[in-house]
C-alpha positions as CSV (number, residue, x, y, z in Angstrom):
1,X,15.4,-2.9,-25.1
2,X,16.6,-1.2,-21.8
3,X,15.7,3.0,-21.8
4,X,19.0,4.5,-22.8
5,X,17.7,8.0,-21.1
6,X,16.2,9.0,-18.0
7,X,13.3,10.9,-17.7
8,X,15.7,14.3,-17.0
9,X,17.6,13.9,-20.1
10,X,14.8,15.9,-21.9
11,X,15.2,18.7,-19.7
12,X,19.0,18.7,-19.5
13,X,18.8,18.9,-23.3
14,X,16.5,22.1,-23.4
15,X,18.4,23.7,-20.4
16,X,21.5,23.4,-23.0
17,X,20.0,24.9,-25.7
18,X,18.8,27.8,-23.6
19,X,22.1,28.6,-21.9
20,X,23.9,28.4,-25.4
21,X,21.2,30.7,-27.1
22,X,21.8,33.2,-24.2
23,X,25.7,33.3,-24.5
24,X,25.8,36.3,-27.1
25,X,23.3,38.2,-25.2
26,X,25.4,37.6,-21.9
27,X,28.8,38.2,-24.2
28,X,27.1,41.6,-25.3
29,X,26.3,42.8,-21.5
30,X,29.3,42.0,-20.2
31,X,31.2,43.7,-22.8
32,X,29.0,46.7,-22.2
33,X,29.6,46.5,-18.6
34,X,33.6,46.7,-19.1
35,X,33.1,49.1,-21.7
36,X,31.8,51.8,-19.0
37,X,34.1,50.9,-16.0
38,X,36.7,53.1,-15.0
39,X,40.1,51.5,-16.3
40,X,38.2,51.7,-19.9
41,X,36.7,55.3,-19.9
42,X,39.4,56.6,-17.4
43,X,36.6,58.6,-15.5
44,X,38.1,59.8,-12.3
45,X,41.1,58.3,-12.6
46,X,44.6,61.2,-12.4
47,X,46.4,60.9,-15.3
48,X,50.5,60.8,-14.7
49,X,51.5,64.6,-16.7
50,X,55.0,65.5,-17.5
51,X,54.5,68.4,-15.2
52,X,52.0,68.0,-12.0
53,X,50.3,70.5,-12.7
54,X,47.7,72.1,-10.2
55,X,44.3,73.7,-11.5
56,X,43.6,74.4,-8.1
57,X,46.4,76.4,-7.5
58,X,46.5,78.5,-10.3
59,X,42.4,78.8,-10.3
60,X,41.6,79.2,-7.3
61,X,44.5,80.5,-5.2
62,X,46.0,82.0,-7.9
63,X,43.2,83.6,-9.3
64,X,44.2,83.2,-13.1
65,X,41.6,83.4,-15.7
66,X,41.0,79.8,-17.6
67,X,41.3,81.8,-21.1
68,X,45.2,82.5,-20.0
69,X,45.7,79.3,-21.1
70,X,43.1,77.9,-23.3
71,X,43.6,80.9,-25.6
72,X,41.5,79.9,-28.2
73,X,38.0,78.6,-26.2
74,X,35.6,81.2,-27.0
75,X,36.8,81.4,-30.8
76,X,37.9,78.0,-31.9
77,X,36.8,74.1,-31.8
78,X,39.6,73.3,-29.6
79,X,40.3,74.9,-26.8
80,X,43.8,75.3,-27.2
81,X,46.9,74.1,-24.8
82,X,49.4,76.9,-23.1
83,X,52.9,77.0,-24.6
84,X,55.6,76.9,-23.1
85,X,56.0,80.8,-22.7
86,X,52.8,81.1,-21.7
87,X,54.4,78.9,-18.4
88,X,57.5,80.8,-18.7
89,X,55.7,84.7,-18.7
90,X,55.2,83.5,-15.1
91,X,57.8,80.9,-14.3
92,X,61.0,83.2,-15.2
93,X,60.2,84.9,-12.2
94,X,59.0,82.3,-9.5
95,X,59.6,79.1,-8.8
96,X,62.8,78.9,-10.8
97,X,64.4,76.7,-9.0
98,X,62.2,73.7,-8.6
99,X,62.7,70.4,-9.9
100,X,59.1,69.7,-10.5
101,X,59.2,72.5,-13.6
102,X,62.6,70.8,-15.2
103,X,60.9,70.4,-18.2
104,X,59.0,73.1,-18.5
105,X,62.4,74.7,-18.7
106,X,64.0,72.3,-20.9
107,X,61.0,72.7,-23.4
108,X,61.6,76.3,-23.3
109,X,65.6,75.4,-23.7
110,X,64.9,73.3,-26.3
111,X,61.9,75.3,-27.9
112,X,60.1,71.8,-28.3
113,X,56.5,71.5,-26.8
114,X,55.4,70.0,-23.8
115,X,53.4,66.7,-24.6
116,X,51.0,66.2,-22.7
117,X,48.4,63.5,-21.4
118,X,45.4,63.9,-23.0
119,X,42.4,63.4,-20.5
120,X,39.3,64.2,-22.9
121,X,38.9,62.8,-26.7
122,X,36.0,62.4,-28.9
123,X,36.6,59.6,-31.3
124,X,37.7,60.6,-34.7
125,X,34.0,60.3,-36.3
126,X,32.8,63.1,-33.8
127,X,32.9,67.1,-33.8
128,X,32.8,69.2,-31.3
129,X,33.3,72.6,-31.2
130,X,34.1,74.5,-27.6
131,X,33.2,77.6,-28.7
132,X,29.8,77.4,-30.2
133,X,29.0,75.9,-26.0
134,X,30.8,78.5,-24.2
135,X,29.1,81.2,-26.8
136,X,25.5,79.7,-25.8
137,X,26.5,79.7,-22.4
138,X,27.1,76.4,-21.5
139,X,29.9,76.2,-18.8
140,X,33.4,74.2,-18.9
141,X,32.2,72.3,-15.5
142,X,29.5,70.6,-17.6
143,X,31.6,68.7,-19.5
144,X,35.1,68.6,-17.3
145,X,33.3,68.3,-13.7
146,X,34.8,70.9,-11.0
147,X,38.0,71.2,-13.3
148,X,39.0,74.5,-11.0
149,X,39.0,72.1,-7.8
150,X,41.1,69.6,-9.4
151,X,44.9,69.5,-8.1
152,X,45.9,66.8,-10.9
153,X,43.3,66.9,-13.3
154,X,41.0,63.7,-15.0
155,X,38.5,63.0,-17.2
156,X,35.3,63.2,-15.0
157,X,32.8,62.5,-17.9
158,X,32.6,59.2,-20.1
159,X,31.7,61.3,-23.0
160,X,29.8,58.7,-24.2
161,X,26.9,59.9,-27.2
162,X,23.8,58.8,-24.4
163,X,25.2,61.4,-21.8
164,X,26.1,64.2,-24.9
165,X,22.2,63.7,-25.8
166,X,20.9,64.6,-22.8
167,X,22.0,67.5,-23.0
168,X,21.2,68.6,-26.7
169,X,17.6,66.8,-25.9
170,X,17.5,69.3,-23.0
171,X,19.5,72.3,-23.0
172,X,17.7,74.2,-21.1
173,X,19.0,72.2,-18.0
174,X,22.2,72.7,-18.6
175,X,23.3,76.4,-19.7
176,X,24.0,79.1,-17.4
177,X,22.1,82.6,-17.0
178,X,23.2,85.1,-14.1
179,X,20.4,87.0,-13.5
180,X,22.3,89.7,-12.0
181,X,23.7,90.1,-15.1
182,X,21.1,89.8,-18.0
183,X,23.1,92.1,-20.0
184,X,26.1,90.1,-20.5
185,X,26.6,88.0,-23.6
186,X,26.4,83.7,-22.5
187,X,30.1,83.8,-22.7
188,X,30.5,86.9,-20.4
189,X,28.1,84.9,-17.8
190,X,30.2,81.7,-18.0
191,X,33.5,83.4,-17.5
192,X,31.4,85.5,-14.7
193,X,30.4,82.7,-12.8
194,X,34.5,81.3,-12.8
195,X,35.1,84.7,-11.1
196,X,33.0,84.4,-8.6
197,X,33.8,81.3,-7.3
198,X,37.1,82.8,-7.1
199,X,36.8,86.0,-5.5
200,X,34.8,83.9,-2.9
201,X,36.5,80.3,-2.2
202,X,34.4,79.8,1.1
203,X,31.6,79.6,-2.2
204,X,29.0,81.2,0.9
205,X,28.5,84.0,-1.6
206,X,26.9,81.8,-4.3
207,X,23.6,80.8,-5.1
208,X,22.6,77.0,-4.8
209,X,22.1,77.4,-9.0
210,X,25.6,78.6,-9.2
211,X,27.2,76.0,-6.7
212,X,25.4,73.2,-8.8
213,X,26.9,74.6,-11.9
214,X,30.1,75.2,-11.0
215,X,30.6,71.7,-9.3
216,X,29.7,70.5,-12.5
217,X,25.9,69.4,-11.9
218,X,24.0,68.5,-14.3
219,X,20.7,70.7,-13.2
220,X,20.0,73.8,-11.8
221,X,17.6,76.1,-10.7
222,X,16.1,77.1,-13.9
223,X,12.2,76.8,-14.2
224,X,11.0,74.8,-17.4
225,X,9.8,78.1,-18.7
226,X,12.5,79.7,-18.1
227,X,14.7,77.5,-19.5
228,X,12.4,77.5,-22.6
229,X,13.1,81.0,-22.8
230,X,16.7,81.4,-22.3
231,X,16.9,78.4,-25.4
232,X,15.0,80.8,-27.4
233,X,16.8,84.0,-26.9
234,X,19.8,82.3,-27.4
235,X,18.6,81.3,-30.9
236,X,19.3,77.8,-29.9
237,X,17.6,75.2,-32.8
238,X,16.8,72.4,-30.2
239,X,14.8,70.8,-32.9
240,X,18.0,70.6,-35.1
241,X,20.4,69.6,-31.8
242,X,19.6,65.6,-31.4
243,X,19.9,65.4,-35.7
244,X,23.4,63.0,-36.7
245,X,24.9,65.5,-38.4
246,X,25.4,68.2,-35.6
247,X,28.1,65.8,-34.4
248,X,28.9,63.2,-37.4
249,X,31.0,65.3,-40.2
């Protein structure tokens, strides 16, 4: 009887077996892979907002304090979104005219609220409270990137759990201390370091430490022991920080 098979057959067969065993694990990284791109996430991608509005320009040029409109920041889990009179208590007076604050006026008309795009969510399972990291000291830029350079804002963290955790593995990299200003509470020293970069937008004035934070680095200039230090007189737990339930509610 003739051989029905060459001598390749044998290999072809175990080649097949192999690429088909592999397919889930392939499935798995390329759906990780898409997970983390940019259209997913929407890291650094401008969001279209009902109103373009400019945290530059009212930052930095402007020189108006971050807690003017995230009211609640240094008390609450959310940080809070400016009404519409908060807008108006400036706009009444200037820029009355222009077209691109129509409906900032017709919210205030109407006294409906703006809706705005929302750049930064935590998925429903998760908790996070702005205050208890401002209160520690931990600055907005951490978490938003160089939000006060930003003329149309966007989410410029994934906000994904590895990149939460290395932070509360680590939090001595990533909280701020002015040591020209030791007496100050951590949230005095955040809000400190916001009005300094304004008073000086050439940023020659500020230390490389302060730069790096306020671009919204993830390091600076602490020493290991100092950073030790500044987690224990802050009564930070960091034992207690990488535990499920500081997050999962």
């Amino acid at each position: 009887m003739p051989q029905l098979f060459n001598a390749a057959t044998n290999s072809y067969a175990r080649g097949s077996l192999m690429a088909f065993a592999s397919l889930p694990v392939l499935a798995i990284l390329v759906g990780m892979t898409l997970s983390r791109h940019s259209p997913n996430t929407r890291q650094n991608i401008p969001l279209e907002q009902p109103v373009p509005f400019s945290h530059k320009h009212h930052t930095i040029e402007l020189g108006i304090d971050c807690r003017y409109c995230h009211t609640s920041v240094e008390t609450a889990a959310d940080a809070g979104m400016p009404s519409t009179e908060t807008c108006m208590s400036c706009h009444q007076h200037i820029w009355t005219n222009s077209p691109l604050l129509d409906p900032v006026r017709q919210s205030y008309a109407e006294n409906k609220p703006i809706v705005w795009t929302q750049l930064n969510k935590v998925p429903e399972f998760v908790y996070f409270n702005h205050s208890v990291h401002i209160n520690k000291g931990v600055s907005c830029n951490q978490c938003h990137g160089a939000i006060q350079d930003m003329q149309i804002a966007y989410k410029s963290r994934t906000l994904f759990m590895s990149w939460c955790l290395e932070c509360h593995r680590e939090p001595e990299k990533y909280m701020y201390a002015d040591p020209a200003n030791k007496e100050l509470s951590p949230r005095e020293q955040v809000f400190n370091l916001y009005v300094k970069y304004q008073k000086d937008a050439s940023r020659h004035s500020l230390s490389g430490m302060e730069m790096n934070l306020i671009k919204g680095a993830e390091q600076h200039a602490l020493s290991t022991k100092e950073g030790r230090e500044l987690v224990k007189a802050r009564g930070i737990k960091k034992e207690q920080l990488t535990d499920c339930w500081i997050c999962h509610r």
